[in-house]
N, C-alpha and C positions, 0 to 999 in steps of 0.2 A: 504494500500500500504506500501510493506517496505520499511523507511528508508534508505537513503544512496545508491552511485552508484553502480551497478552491474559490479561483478566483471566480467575479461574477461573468456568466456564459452569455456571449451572442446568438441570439435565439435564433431557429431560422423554422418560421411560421408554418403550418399546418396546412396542407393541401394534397389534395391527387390530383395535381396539374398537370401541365406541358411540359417537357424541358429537350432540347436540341442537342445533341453530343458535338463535340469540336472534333475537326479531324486534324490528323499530324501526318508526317514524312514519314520519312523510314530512318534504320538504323537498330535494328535489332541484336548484332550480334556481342555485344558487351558481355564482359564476366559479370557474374550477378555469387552474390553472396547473401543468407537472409536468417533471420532470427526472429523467435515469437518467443513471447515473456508476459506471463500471468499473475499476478498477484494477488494475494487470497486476505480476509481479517487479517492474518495470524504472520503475515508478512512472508511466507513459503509460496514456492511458484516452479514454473518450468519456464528452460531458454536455452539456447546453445548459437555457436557462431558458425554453424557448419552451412558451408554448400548445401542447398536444398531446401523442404516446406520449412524448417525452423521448430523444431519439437526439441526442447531438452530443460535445463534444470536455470534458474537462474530468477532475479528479481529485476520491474521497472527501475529504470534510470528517471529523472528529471526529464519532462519531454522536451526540455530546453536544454539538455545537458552538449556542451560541443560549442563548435563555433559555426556560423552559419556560414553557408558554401556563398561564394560571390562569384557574379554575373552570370548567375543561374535564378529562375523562379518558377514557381507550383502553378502551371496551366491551367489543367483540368483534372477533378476529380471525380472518379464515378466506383458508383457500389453498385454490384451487378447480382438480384440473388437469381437472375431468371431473365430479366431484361436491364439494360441499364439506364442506371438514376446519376444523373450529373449532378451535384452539389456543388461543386466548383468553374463553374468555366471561367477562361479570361483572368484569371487570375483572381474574383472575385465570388464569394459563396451566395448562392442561387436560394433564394426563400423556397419554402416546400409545398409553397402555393404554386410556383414553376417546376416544380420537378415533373418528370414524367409519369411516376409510378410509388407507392408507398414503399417504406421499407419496413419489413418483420422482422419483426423482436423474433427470434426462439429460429429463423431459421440462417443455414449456411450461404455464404456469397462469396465473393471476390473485389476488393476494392484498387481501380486502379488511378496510378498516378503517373501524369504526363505533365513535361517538365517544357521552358521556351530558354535559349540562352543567348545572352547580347555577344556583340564582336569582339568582346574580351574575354570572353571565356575560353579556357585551354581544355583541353581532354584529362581527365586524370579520374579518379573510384568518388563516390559522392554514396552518403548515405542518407537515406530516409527512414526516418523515423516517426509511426503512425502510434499513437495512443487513444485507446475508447477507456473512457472514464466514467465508471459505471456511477449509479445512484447509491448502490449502497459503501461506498467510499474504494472497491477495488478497482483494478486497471487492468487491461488488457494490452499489450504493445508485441508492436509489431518493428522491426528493423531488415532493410536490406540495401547490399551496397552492391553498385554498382559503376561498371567504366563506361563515363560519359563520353562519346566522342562527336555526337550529332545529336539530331532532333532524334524525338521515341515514335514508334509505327503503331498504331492504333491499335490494327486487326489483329497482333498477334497477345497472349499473356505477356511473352518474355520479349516482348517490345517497349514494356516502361516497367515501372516501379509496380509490382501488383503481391498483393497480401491477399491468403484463402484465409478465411476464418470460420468458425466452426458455427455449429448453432447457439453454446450459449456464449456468445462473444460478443453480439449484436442484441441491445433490450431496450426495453421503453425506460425514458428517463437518461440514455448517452450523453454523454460531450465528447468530442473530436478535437485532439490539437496533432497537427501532422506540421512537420520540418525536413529540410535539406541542410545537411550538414556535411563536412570537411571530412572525409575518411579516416585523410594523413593527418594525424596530431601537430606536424609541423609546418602543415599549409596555410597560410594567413586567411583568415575566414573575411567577414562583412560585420557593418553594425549598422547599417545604411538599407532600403529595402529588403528585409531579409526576407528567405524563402520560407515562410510561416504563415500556416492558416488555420486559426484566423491571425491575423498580426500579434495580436496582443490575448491572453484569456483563452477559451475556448466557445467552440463552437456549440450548440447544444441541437442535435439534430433527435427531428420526430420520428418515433419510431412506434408504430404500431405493435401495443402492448396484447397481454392474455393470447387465449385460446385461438388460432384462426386453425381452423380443420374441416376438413371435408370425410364424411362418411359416404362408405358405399357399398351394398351388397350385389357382387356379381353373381349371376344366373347364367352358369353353362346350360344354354338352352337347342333342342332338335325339335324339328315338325315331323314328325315318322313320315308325311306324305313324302318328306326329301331324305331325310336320314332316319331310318330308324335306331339305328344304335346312338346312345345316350352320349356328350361332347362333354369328354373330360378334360379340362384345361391344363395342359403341360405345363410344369415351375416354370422354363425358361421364359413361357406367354407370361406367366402371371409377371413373374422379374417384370416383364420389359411396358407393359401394361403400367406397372407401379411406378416404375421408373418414370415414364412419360410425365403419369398424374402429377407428382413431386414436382419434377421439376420445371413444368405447365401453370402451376398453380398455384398462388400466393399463400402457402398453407404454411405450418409448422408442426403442423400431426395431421396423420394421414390414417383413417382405418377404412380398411378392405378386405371385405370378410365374403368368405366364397361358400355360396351357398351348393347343396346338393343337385345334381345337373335335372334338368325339369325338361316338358315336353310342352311345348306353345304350339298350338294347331293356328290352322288359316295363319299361315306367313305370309300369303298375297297381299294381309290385307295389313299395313302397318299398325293401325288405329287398334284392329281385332290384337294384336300383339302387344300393343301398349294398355289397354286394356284385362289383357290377361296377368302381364307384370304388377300392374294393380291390386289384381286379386292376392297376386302373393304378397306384396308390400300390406294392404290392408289387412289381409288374416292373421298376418305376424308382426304388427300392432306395432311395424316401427315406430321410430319417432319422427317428429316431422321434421326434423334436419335430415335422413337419412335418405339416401340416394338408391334407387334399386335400379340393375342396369340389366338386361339378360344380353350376350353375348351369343352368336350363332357361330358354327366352322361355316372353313371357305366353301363345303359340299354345297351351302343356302344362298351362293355368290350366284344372281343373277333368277334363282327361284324362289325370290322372298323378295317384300316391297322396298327396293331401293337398300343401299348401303347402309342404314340406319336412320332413327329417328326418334325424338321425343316431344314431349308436350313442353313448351313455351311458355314458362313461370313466372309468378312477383314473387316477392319474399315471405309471402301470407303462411301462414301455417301449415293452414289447410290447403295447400298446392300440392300438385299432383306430379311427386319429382320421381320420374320413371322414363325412361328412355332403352334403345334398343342399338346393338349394332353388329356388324358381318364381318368376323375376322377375311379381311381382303388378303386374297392371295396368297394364306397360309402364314404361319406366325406372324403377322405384319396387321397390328390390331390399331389401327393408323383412326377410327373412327372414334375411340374411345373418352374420348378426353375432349371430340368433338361436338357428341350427342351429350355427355355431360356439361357445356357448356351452355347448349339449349335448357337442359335442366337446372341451369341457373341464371336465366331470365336475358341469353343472349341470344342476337337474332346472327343470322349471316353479315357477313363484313359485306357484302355484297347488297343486303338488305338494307343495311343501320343507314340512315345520311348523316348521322354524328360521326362516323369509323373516321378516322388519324392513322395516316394522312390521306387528307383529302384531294390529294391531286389525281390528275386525267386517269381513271384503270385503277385506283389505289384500290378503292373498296373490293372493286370483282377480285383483286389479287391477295385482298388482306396483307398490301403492304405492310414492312417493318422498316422503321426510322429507327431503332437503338439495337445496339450488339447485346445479344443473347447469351445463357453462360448457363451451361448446365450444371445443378449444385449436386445432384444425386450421379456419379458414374451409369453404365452401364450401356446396351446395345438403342438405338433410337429406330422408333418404326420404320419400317422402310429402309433399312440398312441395308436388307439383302436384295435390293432390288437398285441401289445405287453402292458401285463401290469406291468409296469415299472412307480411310480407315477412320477418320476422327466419329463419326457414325457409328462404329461399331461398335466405340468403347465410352463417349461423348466423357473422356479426359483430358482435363486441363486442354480444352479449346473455346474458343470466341467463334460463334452464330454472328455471321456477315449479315449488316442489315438488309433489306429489298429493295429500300428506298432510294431511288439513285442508280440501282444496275437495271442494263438495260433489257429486261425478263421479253421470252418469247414464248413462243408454243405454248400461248392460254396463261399466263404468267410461269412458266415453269423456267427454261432454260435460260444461261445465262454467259455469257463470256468470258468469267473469269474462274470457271468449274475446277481446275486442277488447283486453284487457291484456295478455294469457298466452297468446295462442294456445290451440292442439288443449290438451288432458294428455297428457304426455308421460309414459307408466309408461313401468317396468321392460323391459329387454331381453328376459327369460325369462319376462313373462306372454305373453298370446294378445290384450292390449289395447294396440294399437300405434295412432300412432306411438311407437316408441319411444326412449327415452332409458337408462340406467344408475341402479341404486339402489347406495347404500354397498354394502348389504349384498353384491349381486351385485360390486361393480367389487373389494369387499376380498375375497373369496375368488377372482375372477378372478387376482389377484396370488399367491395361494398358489400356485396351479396356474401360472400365468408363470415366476415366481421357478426353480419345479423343472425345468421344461422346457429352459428357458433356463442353465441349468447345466451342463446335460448336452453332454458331448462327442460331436459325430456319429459321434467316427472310433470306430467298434467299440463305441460305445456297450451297445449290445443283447449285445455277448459271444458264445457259441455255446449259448444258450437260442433255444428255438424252441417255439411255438404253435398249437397245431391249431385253427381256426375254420371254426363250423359254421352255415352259415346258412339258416332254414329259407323256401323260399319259400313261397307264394301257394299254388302246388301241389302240397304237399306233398313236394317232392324237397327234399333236403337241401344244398347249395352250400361243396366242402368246401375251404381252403386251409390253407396254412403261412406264419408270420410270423414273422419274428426278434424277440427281445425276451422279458422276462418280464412275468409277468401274478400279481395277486392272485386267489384262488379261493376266498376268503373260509374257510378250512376244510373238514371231511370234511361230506359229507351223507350217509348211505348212498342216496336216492334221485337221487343224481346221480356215478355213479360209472365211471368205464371200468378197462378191464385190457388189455393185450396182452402183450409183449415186448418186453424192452430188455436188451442185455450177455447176450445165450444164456439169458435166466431170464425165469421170469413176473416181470409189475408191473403194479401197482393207484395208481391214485391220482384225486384231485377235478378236478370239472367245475365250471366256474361258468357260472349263465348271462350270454348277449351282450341288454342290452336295451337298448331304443330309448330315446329322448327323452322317451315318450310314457309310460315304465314298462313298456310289453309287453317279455314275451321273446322274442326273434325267434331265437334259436340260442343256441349254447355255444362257451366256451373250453376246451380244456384242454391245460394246461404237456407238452410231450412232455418224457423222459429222452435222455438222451446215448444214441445206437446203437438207437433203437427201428426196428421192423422188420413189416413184416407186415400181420395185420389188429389194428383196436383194438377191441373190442370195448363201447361205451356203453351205460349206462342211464341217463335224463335224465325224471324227471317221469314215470314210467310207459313211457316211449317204450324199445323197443329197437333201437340203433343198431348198424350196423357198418362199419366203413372200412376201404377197402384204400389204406394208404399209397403203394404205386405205381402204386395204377389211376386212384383217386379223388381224388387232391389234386391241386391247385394251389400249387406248390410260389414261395413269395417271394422 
């Protein structure tokens, strides 16, 4: 633990905004040397000065300790757990109302630092040194030296100053002070602009605290019409499945729990599928945070309704978070992460007219404007379908933005392939493989943040939900769901009436749509003591239900 009181920190304000990364030159090939050093109450720690991640024995220094490097200065800095967050450009730190993307407390990232130098600068080892300064008085520090001879290259790790940190390294409550310092003990440092940020004090950067998690119960699922033997999910799918989720998704707990493999009839018809996933989610009385996904093999690729799909959510309780998808082309479960994004409340990038960036083609391609950085290793979907090694293992590499290459073939290919691999867009376009845009991972956290809040036990209350699903064949598919739901206001063309408390009552329908924007059925909130038949009008349609004949009760 450092010594002495903390001085007062420069805040830097609370947002899921914008922020723009700086690009740099080249000059990668420097010796690099690096060190990490932890600090506990009890003043005991780990560090070492060896070549490599930095894991060994050893206590913080003063994050002032040294002399600062002259005609050198701290460009741009950015924390990548998934996409990258500039907090620094220009030499200036970026309020967190500009940033691109939140940062999570409890998960691992990558913090990198690029450096600009004037005409007086010589080549000679520089070191940096990054300190997080936790709230409950310990430190975290990070050091690595490096031979400066030019400008740092953006696209690579081992092209600037870059520190991996773990999950509990990063928490709500931080301060940041990072410096460039003199290697050589006998090289005359600066006292004049020194390479410190923030200049004086500490930074105090937002960090989104507690729980953010995503639950999800997968459904190896077969339609005997196509397979009848039962689809048992090989460890390697599930690894790479999990792997995707993690590092897709603003989370810092992750459960994925695999259900016993089930049989879903009428695959033609998606809705009839999504609806059957229902019945298992409601009988087994998840909670309404919880995600149920069925999974089909590549046998169902082409005889089942399209590559996947799910119903199109708010954050309400009582939403209907259930989705479906077709392992493509054999271990390559490339949908996964993209139907669960429908199941929390995203449309296609192609759909949204908010999606970032918005320039000519962005949306259809689910452009990416920030460098990507997988925190979890392992194989990336579609690996074996491009061979690309950094894919195979997704270690210690940087995801080349979209934004700016010149993509062809429907956004896919691109010209600088043997640097950058495939293009990696967006999650929620239709041009995979894919990767995570800001835009999509910082609204992924809104919907997290709320979910992840919520207490299972009783959450949902004694509200309850009529859902109506229309199939293929025009019969109607009717259940009941605990939880409340938005119904966005009165429409008179969507409106039911029955009984509830021994009296008539009226009230709004909303409709249930897919991913895709279609409407495939309707909600509507029931009353405490309703009873009977309900009588619907939805779009022209005239509905009727009998609550004790017709429902499937959750």
């Amino acid at each position: 633990m450092l010594a002495g009181a903390r001085p007062a920190p420069l805040a830097l304000l609370v947002s899921l905004g914008m922020a723009l990364s700086a690009c740099s030159d080249n000059g990668e090939d420097d010796q690099v040397s690096s060190t990490s050093l932890a600090s506990s109450t009890d003043g005991e720690g780990d560090g070492d000065d060896e070549t490599g991640d930095g894991d060994g024995d050893g206590d913080p220094v003063d994050p002032d300790d040294g002399s600062f490097a002259a005609d050198i200065a701290i460009d741009t800095v950015e924390i990548n757990q998934g996409v990258g967050v500039t907090i620094v450009q220009s030499g200036q730190l970026v309020a967190a109302n500009g940033w691109s993307a939140p940062l999570i407390g409890g998960r691992p990232g990558l913090i990198r630092v690029l450096w600009s130098t004037n005409a007086e600068f010589t080549p000679r080892n520089i070191l940096a040194r990054l300190s997080l300064l936790h709230a409950d008085g310990t430190t975290d520090q990070f050091s690595q030296t490096r031979m400066i001879s030019g400008p740092p290259t953006q696209g690579f790790i081992d092209g600037s100053f870059a520190f991996e940190f773990d999950a509990s390294e990063l928490r709500e409550g931080d301060s940041l002070v990072l410096g460039l310092f003199e290697a050589d003990a006998g090289q005359a440092g600066t006292d004049t602009d020194i390479p410190r940020i923030p200049a004086a004090g500490e930074a105090a950067l937002e960090v989104v605290g507690g729980n953010m998690e995503i639950k999800v119960v997968v459904l190896p699922a077969n339609d005997p019409a196509v397979e009848n033997a039962s689809f048992e999910l090989p460890a390697a799918l599930r690894e790479m499945m999990e792997t995707d989720l993690f590092n897709l998704y603003p989370i810092n707990t992750m459960s994925v729990e695999y259900h016993a493999p089930v049989q879903i009839t009428d695959c033609y018809d998606g809705a009839a599928i999504l609806a059957q996933v229902s019945n298992y989610r409601n009988s087994e009385n998840a909670g309404p945070n919880v995600y149920y996904h069925a999974i089909f093999a590549e046998s169902h690729e082409g005889n089942c309704w399209a590559g996947g799909m799910a119903w199109l959510v708010d954050d309400s309780m009582g939403a209907d978070r259930v989705s479906y998808s077709i392992n493509h082309w054999g271990a390559s479960p490339n949908n996964f992460t993209h139907e669960l994004g429908h199941s929390s409340g995203r449309p296609h990038s192609f759909d949204d007219g908010a999606y970032q960036p918005g320039s000519a083609g962005s949306p259809d391609c689910g452009r990416r404007f920030t460098w990507g950085y997988p925190v979890r290793p392992g194989q990336h979907p579609k690996a074996v379908e491009w061979d690309f090694p950094p894919m195979q293992t997704l270690d210690h590499w940087l995801i080349a933005p979209t934004e700016g290459l010149a993509l062809g073939d429907y956004c896919y290919g691109h010209d600088d392939y043997d640097t950058w691999g495939p293009a990696l867009n967006d999650v929620m376009s239709y041009a995979f493989p894919y990767w995570i845009s800001a835009y999509t991972y910082r609204n992924l956290a809104q919907r997290i943040a709320t979910l992840s809040s919520w207490d299972n036990a009783g959450a949902a209350a004694n509200a309850q939900v009529l859902h109506g699903v229309f199939m293929a064949d025009g019969e109607v598919r009717w259940y009941v769901m605990p939880g409340r739901v938005e119904t966005g206001g009165d429409d008179l063309q969507r409106r039911a009436r029955g009984r509830a408390n021994g009296r008539a009552w009226t009230g709004p329908v909303a409709p249930k749509i897919t991913g895709e924007g279609e409407v495939r059925g309707l909600i509507l909130p029931l009353p405490e003591h309703v009873e009977g038949v309900i009588q619907i009008e939805f779009d022209g349609r005239a509905l009727e239900v009998d609550l004790a004949r017709d429902v499937e009760l959750g």
